[in-house]
CHARMM-style PDB file with segment names, atoms N, HN, CA, C and O in Angstrom:
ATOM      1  N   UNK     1     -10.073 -32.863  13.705  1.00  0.00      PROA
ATOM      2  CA  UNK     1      -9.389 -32.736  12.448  1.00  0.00      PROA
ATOM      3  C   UNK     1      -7.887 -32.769  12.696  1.00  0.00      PROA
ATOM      4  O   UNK     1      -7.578 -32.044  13.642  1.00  0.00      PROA
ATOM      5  N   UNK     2      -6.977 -33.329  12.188  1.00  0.00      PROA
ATOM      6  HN  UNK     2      -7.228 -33.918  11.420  1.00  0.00      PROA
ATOM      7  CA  UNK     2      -6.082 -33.292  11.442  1.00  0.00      PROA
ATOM      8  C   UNK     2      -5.211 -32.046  11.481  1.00  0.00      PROA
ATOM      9  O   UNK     2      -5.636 -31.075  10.855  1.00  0.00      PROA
ATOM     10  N   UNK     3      -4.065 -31.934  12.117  1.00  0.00      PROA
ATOM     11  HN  UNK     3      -3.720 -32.722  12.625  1.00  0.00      PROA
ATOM     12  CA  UNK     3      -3.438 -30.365  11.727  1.00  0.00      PROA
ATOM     13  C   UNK     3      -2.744 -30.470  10.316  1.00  0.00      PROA
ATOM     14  O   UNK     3      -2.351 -29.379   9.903  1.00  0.00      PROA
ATOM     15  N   UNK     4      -2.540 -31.399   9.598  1.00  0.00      PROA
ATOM     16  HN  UNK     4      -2.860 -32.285   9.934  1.00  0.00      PROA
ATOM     17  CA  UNK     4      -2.397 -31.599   8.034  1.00  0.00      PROA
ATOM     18  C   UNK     4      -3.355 -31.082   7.572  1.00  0.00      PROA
ATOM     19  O   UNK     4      -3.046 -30.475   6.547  1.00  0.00      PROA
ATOM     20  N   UNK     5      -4.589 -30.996   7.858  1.00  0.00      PROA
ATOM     21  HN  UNK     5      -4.840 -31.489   8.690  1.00  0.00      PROA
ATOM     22  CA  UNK     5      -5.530 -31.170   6.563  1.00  0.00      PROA
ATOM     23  C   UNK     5      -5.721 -29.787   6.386  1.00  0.00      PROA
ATOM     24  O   UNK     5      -6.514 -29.406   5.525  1.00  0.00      PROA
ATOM     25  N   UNK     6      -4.769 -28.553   7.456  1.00  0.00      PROA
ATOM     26  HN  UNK     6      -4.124 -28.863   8.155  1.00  0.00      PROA
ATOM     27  CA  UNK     6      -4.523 -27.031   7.266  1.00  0.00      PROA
ATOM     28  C   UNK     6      -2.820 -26.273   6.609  1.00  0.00      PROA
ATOM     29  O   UNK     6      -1.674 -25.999   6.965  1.00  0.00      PROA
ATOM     30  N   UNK     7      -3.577 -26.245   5.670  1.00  0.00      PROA
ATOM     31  HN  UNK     7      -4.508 -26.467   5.381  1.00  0.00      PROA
ATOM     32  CA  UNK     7      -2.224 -25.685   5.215  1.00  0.00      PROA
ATOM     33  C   UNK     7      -2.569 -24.689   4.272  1.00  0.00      PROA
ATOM     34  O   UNK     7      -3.756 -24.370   4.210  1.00  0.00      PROA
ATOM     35  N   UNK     8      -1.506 -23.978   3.306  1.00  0.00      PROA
ATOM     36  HN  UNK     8      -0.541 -24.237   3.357  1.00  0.00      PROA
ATOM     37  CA  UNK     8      -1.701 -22.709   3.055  1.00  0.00      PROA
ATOM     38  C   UNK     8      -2.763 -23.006   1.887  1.00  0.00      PROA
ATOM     39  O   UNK     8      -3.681 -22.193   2.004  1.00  0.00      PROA
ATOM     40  N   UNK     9      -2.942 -23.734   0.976  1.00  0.00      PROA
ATOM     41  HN  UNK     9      -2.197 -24.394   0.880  1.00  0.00      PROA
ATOM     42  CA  UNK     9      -3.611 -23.971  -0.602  1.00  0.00      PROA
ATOM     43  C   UNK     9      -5.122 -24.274  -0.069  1.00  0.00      PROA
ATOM     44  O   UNK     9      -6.104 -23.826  -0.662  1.00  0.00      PROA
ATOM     45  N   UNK    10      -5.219 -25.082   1.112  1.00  0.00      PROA
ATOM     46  HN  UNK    10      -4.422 -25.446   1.594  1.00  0.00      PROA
ATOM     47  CA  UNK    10      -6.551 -24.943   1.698  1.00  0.00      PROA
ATOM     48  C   UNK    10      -7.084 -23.739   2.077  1.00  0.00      PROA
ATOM     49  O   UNK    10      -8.176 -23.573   1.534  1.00  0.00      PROA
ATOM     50  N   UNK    11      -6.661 -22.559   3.003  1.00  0.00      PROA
ATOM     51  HN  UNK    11      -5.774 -22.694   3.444  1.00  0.00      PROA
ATOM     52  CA  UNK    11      -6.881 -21.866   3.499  1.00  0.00      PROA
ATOM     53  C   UNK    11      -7.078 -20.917   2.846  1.00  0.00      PROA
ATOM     54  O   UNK    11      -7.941 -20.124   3.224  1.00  0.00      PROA
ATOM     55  N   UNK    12      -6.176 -20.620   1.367  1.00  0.00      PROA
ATOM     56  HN  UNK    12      -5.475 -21.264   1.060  1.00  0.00      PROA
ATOM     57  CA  UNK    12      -6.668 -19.772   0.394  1.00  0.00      PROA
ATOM     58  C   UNK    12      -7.384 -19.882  -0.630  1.00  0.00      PROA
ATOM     59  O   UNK    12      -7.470 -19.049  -1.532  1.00  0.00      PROA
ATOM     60  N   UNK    13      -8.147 -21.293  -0.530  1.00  0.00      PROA
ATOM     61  HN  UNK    13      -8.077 -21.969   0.203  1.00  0.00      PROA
ATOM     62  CA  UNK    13      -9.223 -22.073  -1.190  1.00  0.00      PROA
ATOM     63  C   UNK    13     -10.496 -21.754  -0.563  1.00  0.00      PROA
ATOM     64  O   UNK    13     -11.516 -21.553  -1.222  1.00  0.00      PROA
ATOM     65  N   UNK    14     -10.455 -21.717   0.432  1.00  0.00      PROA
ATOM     66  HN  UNK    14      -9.626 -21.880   0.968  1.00  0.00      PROA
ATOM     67  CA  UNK    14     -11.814 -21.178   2.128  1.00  0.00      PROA
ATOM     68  C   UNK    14     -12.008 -19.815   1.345  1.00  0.00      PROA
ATOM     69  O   UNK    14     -12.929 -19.398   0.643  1.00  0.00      PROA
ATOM     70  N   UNK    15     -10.557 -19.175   1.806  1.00  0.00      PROA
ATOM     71  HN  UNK    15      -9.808 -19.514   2.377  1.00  0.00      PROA
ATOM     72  CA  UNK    15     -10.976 -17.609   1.616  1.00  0.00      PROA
ATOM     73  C   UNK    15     -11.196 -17.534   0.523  1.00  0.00      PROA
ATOM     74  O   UNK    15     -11.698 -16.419   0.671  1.00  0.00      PROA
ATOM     75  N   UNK    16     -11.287 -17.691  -0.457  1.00  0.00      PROA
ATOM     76  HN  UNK    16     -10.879 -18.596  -0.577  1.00  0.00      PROA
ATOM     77  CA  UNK    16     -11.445 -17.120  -1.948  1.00  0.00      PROA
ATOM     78  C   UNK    16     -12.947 -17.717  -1.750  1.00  0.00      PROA
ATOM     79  O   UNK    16     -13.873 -17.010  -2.148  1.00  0.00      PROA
ATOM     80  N   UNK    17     -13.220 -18.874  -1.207  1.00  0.00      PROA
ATOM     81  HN  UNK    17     -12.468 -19.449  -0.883  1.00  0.00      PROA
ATOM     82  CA  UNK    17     -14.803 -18.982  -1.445  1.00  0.00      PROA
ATOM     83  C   UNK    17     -15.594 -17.877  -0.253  1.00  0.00      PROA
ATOM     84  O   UNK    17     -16.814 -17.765  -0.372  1.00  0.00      PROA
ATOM     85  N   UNK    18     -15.148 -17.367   0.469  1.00  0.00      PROA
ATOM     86  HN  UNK    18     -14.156 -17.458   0.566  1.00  0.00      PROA
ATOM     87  CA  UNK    18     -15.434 -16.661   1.329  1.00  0.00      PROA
ATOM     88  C   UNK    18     -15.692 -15.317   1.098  1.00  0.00      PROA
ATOM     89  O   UNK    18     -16.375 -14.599   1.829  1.00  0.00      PROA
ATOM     90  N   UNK    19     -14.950 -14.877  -0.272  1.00  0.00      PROA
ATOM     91  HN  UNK    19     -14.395 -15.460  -0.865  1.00  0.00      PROA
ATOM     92  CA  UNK    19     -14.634 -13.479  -0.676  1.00  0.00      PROA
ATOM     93  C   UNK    19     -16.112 -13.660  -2.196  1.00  0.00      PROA
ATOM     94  O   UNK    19     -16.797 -12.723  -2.608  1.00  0.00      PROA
ATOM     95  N   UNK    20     -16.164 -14.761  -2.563  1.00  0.00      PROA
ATOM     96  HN  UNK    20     -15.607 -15.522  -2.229  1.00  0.00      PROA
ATOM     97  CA  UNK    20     -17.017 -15.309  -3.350  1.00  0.00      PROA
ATOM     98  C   UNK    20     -17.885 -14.825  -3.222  1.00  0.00      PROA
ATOM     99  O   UNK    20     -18.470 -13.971  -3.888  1.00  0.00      PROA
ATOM    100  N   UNK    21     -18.182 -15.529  -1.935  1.00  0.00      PROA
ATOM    101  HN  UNK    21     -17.707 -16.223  -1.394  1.00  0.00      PROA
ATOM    102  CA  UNK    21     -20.158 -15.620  -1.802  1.00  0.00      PROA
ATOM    103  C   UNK    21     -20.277 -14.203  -1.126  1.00  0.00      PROA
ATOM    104  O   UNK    21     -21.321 -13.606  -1.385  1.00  0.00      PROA
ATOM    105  N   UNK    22     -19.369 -13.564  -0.295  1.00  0.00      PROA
ATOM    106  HN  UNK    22     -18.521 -14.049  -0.084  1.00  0.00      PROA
ATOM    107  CA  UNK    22     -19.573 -12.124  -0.036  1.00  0.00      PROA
ATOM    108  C   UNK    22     -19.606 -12.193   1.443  1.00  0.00      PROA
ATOM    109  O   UNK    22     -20.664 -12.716   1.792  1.00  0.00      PROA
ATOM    110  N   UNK    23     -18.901 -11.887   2.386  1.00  0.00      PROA
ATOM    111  HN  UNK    23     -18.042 -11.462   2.102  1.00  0.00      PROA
ATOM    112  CA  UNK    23     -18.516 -11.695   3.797  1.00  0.00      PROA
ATOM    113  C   UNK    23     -19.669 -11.052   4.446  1.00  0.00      PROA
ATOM    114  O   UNK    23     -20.081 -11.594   5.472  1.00  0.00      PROA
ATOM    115  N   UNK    24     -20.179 -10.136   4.085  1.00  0.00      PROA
ATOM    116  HN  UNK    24     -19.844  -9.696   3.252  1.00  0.00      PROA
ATOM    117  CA  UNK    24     -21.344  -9.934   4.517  1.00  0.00      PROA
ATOM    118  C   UNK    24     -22.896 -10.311   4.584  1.00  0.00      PROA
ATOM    119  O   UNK    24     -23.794  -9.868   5.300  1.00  0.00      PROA
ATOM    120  N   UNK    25     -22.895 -11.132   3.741  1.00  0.00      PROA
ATOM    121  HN  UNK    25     -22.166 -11.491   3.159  1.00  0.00      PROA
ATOM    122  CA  UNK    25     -24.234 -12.177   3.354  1.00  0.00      PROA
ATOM    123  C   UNK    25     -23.961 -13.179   4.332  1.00  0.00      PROA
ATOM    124  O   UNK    25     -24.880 -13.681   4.978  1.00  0.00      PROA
ATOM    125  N   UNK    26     -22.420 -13.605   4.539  1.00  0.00      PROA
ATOM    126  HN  UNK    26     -21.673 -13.197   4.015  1.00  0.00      PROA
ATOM    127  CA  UNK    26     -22.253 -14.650   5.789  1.00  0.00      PROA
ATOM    128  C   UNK    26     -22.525 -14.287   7.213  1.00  0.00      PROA
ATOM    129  O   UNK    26     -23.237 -14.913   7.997  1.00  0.00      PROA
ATOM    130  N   UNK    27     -21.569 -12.715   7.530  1.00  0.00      PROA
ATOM    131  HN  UNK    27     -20.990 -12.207   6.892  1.00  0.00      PROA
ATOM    132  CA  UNK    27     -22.156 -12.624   8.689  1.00  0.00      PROA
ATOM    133  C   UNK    27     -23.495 -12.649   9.114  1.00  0.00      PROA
ATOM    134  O   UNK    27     -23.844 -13.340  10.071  1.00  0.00      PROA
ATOM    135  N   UNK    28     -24.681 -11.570   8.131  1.00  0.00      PROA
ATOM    136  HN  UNK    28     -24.397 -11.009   7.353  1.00  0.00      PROA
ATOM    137  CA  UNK    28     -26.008 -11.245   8.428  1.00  0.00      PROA
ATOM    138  C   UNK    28     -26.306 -12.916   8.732  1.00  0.00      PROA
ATOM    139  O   UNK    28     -26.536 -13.346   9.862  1.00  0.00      PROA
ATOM    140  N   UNK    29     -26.256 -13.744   7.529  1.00  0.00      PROA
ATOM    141  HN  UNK    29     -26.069 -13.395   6.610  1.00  0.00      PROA
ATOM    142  CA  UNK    29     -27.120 -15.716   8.303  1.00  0.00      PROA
ATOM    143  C   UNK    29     -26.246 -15.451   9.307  1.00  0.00      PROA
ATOM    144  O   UNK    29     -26.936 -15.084  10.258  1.00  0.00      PROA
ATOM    145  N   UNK    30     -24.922 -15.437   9.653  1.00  0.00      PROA
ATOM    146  HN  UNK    30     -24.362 -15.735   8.881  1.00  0.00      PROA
ATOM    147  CA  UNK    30     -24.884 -16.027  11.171  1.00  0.00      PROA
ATOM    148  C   UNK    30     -25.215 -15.374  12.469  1.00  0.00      PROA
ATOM    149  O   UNK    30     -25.348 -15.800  13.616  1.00  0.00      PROA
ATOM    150  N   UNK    31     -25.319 -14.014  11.821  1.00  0.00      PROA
ATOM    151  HN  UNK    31     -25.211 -13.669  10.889  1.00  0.00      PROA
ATOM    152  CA  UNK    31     -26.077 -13.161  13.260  1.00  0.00      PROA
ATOM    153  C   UNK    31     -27.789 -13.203  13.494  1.00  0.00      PROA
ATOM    154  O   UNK    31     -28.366 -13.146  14.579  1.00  0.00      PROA
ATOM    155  N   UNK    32     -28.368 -13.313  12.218  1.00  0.00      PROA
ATOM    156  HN  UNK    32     -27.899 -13.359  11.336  1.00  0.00      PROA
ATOM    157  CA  UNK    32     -29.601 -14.318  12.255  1.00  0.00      PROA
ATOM    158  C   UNK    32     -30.133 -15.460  12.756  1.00  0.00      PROA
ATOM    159  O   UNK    32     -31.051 -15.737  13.528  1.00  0.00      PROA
ATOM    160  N   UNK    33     -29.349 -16.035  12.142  1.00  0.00      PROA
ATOM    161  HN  UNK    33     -28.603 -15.810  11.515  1.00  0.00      PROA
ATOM    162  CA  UNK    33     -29.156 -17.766  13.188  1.00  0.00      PROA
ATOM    163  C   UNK    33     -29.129 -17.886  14.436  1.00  0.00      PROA
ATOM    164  O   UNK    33     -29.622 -18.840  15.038  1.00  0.00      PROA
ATOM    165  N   UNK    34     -28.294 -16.510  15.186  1.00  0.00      PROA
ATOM    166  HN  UNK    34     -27.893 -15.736  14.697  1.00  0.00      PROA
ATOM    167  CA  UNK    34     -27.936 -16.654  16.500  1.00  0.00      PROA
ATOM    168  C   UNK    34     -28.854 -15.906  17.447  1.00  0.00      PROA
ATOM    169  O   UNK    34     -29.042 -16.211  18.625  1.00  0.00      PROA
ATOM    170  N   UNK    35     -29.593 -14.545  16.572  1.00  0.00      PROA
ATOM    171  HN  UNK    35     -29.441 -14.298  15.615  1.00  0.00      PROA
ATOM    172  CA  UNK    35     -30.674 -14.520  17.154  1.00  0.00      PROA
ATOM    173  C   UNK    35     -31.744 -15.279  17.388  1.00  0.00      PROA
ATOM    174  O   UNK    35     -32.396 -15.422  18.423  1.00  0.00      PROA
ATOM    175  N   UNK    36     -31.879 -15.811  16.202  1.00  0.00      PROA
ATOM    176  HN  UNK    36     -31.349 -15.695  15.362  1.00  0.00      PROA
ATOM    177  CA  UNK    36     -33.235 -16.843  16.705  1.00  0.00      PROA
ATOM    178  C   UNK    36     -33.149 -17.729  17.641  1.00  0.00      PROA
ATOM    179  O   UNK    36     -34.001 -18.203  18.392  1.00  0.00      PROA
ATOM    180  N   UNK    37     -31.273 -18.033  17.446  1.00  0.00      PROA
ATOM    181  HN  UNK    37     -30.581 -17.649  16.836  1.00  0.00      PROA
ATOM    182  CA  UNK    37     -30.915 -19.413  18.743  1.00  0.00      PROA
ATOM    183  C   UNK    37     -31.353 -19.029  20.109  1.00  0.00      PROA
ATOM    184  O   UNK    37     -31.758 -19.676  21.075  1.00  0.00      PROA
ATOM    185  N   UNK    38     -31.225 -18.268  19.971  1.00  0.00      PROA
ATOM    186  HN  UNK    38     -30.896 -17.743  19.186  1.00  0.00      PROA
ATOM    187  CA  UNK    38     -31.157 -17.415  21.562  1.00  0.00      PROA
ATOM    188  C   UNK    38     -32.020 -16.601  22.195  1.00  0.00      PROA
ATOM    189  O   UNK    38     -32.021 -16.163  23.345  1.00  0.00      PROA
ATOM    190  N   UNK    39     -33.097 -16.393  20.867  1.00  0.00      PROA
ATOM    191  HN  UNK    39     -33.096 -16.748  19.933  1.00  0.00      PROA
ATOM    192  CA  UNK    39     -34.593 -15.506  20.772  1.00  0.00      PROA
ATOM    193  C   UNK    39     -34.408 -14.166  21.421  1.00  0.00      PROA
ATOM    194  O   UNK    39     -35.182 -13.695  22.254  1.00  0.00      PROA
ATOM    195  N   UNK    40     -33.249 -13.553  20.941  1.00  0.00      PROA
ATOM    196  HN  UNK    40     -32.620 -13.936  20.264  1.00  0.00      PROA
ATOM    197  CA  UNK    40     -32.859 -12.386  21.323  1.00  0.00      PROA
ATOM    198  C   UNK    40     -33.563 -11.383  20.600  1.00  0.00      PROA
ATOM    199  O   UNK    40     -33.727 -11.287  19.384  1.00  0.00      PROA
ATOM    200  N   UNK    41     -34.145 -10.298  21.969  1.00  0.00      PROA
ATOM    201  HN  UNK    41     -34.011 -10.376  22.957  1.00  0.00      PROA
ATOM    202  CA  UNK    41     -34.597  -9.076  21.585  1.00  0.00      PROA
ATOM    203  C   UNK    41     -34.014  -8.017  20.507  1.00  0.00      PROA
ATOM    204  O   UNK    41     -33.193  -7.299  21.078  1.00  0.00      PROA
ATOM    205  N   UNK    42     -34.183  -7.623  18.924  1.00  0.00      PROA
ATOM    206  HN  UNK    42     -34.850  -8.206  18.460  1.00  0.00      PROA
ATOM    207  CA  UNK    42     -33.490  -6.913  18.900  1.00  0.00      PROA
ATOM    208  C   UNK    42     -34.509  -5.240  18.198  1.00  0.00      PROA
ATOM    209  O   UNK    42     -34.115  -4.419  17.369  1.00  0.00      PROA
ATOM    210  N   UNK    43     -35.383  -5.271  18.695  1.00  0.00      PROA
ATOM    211  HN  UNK    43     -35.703  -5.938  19.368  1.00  0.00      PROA
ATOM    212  CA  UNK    43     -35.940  -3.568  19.329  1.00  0.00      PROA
ATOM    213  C   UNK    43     -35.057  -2.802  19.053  1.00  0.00      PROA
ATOM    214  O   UNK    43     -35.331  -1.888  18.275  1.00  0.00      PROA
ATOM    215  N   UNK    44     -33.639  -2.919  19.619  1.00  0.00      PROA
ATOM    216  HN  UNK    44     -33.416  -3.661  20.251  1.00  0.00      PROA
ATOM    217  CA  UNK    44     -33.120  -1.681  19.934  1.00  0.00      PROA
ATOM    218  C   UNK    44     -31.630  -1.538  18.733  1.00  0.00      PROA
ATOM    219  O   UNK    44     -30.836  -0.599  18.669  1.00  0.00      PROA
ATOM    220  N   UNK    45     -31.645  -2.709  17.964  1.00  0.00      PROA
ATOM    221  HN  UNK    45     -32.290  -3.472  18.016  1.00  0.00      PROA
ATOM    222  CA  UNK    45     -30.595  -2.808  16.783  1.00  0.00      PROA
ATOM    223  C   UNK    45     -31.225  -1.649  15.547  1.00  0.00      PROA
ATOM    224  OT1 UNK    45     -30.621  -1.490  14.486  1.00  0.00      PROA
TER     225      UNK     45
END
C-alpha cells in the first residue's frame, strides 16, 4: 500500500467503524481465529 492512501480522514473513518461494530466482538473473532489456527489448548483460560 501506498503511504498516501493513510492519512488522518481515513484513519478516523477505520476507527469510528471500529468503535461501531464494538472492539470487543473484534478481539474475541480474532483470538478465536487464532486459537483454532494454532489448535491451542485453552483448559486453563
Amino acid at each position: 500500500m501506498k503511504a498516501e492512501y493513510f492519512n488522518d480522514d481515513k484513519l478516523g473513518r477505520v476507527l469510528d467503524q471500529l468503535y461501531q461494530k464494538g472492539l470487543s466482538e473484534i478481539l474475541m473473532s480474532l483470538v478465536l481465529k487464532t486459537v483454532k489456527m494454532y489448535q491451542l489448548e485453552i483448559d486453563t483460560v
